[in-house]
Backbone as CSV, one residue per row, in Angstrom:
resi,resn,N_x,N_y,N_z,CA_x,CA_y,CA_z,C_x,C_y,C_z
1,UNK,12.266,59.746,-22.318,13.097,58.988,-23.214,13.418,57.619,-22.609
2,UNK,13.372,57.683,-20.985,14.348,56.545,-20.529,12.341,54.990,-20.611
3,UNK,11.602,55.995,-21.172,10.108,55.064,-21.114,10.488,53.957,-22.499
4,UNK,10.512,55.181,-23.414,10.300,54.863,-24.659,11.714,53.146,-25.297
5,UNK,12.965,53.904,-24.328,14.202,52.947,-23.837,13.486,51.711,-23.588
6,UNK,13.017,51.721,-22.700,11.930,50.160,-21.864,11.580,49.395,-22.752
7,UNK,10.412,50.253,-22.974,9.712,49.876,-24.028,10.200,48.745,-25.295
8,UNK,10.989,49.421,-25.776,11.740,48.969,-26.767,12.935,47.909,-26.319
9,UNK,13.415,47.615,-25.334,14.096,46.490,-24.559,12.485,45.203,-24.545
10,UNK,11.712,45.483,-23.984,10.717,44.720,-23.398,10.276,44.083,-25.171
11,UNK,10.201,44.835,-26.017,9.783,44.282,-27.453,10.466,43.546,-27.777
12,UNK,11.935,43.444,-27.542,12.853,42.809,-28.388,13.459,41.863,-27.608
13,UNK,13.033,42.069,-26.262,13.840,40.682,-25.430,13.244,38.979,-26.110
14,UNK,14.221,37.976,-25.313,14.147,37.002,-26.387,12.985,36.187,-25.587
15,UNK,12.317,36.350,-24.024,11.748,36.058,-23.432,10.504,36.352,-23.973
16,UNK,10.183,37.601,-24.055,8.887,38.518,-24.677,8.468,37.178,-26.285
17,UNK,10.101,37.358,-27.216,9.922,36.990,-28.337,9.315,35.486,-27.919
18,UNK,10.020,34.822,-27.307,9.028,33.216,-27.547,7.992,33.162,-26.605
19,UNK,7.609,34.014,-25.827,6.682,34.081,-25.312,4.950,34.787,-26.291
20,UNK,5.678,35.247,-27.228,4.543,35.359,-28.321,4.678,34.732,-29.403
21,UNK,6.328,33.974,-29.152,5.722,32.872,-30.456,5.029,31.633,-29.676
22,UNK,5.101,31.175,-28.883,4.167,30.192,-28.089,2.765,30.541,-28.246
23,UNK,1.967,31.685,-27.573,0.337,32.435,-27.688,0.331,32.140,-29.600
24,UNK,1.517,32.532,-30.274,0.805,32.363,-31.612,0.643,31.095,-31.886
25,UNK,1.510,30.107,-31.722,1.440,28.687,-32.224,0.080,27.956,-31.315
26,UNK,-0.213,28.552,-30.349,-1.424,27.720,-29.647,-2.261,28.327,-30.316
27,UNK,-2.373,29.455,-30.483,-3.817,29.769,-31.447,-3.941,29.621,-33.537
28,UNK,-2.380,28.923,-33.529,-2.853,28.594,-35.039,-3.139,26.817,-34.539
29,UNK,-2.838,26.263,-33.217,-3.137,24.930,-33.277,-4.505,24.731,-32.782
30,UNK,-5.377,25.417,-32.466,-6.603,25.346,-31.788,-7.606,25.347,-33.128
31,UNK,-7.051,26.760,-33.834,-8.051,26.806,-35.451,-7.641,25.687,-36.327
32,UNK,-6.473,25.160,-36.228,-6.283,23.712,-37.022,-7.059,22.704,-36.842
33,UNK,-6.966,22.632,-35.195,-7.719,21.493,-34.637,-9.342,21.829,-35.069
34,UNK,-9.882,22.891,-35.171,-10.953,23.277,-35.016,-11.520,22.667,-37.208
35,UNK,-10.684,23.146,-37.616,-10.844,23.141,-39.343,-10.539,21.312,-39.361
36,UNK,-9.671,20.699,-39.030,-9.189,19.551,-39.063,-9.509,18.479,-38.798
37,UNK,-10.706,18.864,-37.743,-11.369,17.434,-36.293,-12.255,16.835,-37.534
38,UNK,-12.019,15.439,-37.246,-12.454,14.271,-38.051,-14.317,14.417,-37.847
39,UNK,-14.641,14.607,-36.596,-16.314,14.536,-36.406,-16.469,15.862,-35.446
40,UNK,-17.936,16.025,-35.524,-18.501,17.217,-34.917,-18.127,17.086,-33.479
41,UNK,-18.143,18.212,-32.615,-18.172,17.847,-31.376,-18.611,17.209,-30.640
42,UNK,-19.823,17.005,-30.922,-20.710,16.203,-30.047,-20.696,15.060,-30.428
43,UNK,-20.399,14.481,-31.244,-19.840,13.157,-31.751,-18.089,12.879,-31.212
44,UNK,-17.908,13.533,-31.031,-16.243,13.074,-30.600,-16.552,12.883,-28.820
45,UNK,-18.112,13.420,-28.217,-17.914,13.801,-26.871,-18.360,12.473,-26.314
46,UNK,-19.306,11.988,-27.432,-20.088,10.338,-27.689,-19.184,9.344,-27.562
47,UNK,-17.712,9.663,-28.084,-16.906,8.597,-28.832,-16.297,8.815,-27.321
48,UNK,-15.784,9.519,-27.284,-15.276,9.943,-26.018,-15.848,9.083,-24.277
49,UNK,-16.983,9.417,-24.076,-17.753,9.035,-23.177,-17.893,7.146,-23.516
50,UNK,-17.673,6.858,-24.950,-18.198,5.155,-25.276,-16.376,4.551,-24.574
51,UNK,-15.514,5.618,-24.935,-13.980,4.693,-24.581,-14.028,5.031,-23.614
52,UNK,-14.341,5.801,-22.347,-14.610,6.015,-20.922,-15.266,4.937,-20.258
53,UNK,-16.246,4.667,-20.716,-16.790,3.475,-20.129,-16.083,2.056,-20.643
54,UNK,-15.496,1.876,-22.050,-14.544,0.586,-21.991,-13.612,0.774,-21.351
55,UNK,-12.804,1.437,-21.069,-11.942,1.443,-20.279,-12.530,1.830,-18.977
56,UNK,-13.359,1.676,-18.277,-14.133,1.610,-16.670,-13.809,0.610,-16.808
57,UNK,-14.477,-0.484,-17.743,-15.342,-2.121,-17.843,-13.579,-2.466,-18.015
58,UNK,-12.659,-2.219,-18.404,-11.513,-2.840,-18.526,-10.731,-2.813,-16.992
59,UNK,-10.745,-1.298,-16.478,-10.275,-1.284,-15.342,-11.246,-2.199,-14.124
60,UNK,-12.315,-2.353,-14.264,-13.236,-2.964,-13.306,-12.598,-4.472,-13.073
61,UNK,-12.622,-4.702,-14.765,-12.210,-6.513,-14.747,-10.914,-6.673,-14.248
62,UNK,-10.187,-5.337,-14.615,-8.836,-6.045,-13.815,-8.406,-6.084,-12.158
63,UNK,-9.011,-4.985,-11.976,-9.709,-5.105,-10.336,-9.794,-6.250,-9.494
64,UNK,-10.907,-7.107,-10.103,-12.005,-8.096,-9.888,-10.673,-9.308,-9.863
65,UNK,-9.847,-8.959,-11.219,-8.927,-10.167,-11.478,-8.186,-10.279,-10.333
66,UNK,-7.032,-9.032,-10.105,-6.526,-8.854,-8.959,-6.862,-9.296,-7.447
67,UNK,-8.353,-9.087,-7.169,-8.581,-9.410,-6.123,-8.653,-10.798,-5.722
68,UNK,-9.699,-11.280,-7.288,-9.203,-12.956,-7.126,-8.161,-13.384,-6.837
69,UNK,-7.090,-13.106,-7.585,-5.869,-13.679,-7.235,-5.476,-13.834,-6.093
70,UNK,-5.497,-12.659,-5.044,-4.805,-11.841,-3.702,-5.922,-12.804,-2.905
71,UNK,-7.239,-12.745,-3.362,-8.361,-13.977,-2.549,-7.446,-15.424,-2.541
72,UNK,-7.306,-15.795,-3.905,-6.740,-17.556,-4.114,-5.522,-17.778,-3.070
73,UNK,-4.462,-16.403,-3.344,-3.132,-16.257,-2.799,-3.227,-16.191,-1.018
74,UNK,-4.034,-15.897,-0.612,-4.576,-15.539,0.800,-4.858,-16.990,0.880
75,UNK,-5.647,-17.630,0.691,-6.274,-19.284,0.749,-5.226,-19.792,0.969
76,UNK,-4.315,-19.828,-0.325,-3.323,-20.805,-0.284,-2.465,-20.539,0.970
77,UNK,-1.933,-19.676,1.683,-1.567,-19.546,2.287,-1.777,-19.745,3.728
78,UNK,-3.131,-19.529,3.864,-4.209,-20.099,5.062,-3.667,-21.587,5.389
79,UNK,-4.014,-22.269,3.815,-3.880,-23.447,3.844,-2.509,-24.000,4.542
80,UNK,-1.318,-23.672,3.771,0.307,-23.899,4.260,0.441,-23.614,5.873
81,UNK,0.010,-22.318,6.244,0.265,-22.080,7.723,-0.410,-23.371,8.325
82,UNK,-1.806,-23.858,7.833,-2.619,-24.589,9.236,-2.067,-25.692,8.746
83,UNK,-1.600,-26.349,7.571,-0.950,-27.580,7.277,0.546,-27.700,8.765
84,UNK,1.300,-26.640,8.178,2.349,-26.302,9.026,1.934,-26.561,10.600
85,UNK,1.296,-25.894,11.228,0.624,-25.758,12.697,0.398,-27.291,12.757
86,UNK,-0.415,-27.980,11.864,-1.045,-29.370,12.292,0.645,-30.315,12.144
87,UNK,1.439,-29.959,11.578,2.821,-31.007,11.831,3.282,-30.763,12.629
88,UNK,3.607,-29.195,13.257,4.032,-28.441,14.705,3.743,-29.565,15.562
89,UNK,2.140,-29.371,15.526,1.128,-30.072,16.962,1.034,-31.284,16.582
90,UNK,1.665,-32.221,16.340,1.892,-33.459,16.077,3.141,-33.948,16.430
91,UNK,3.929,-33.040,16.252,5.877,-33.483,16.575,5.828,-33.288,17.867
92,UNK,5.083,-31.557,18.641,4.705,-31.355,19.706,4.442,-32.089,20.565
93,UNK,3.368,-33.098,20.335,2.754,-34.344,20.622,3.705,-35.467,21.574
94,UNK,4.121,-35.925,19.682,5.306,-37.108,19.825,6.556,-36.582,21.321
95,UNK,6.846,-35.429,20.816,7.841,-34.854,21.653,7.560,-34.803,23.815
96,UNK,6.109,-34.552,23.688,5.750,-34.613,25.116,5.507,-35.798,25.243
97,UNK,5.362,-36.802,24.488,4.749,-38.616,24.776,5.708,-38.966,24.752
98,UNK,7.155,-38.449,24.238,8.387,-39.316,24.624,8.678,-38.460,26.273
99,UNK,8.644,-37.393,26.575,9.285,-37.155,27.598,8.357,-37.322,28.783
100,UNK,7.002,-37.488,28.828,6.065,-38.218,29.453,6.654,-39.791,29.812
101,UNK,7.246,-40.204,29.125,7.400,-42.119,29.124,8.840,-41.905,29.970
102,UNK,9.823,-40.933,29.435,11.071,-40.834,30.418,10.364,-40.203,31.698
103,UNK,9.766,-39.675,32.248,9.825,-39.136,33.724,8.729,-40.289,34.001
104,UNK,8.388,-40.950,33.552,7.331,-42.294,33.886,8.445,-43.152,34.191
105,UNK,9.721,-43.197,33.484,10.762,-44.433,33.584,11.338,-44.147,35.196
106,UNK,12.080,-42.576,34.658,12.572,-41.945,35.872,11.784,-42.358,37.499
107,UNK,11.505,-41.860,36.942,10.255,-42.066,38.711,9.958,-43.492,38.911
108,UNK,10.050,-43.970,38.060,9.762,-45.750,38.523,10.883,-46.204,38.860
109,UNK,12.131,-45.958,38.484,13.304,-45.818,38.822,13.894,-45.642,40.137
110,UNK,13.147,-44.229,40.368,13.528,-43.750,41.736,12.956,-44.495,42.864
111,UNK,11.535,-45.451,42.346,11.175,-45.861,43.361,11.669,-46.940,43.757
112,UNK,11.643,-47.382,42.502,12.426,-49.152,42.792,13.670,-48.776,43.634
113,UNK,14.423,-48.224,43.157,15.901,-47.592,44.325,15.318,-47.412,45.369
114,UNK,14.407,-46.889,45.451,14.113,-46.147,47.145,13.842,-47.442,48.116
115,UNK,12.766,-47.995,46.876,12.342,-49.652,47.784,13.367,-50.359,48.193
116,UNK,14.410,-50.403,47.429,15.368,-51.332,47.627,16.227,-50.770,48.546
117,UNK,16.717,-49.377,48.823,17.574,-49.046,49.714,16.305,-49.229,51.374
118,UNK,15.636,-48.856,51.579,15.179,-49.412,52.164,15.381,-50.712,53.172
């Protein structure tokens, strides 16, 4: 008796219940789809396979685009750093040709003093 009990719990639970209304609704949507589909299979597998490859050729180009860009964006940037570096090494320059001319002063300085204390 305590089988037949089960049994009859397991039929009527609400888990069981939408769990066979789900299996039913997928198999009245499969024969819909099946009565309903606009073209034969092998024509939808055609159509299928033709938007696979536009959308490759779409994803490819945008790829290609991207990389250009990240290429141009890389350049430009090449460019700014060595622009930058070449004003560095130029102020650099100026900066050691002035303190070159002071220890040129200095020291001529020191000598003339030295001559003269002398």
């Amino acid at each position: 008796m305590d089988d037949q009990d089960n049994q009859d719990e397991l039929e009527q639970s609400p888990a069981m219940t939408f769990l066979v209304g789900i299996l039913l609704g997928c198999a009245v949507g499969a024969v819909a789809m099946l009565l309903l589909a606009p073209n034969k299979g092998s024509r939808t597998r055609k159509d299928m396979r033709k938007r696979g490859r536009a959308i490759q050729h779409d994803v490819v180009d945008a790829f290609e685009d991207a990389v250009g860009q990240v290429q141009r964006k890389a350049r430009h940037g090449r460019e700014a750093v060595a622009e930058k570096a070449e004003a560095f090494y130029g102020r650099g320059e100026h900066i050691l040709d002035e303190q070159r001319h002071r220890v040129a002063n200095a020291v001529g300085d020191g000598k003339s003093k030295f001559r003269r204390s002398k």
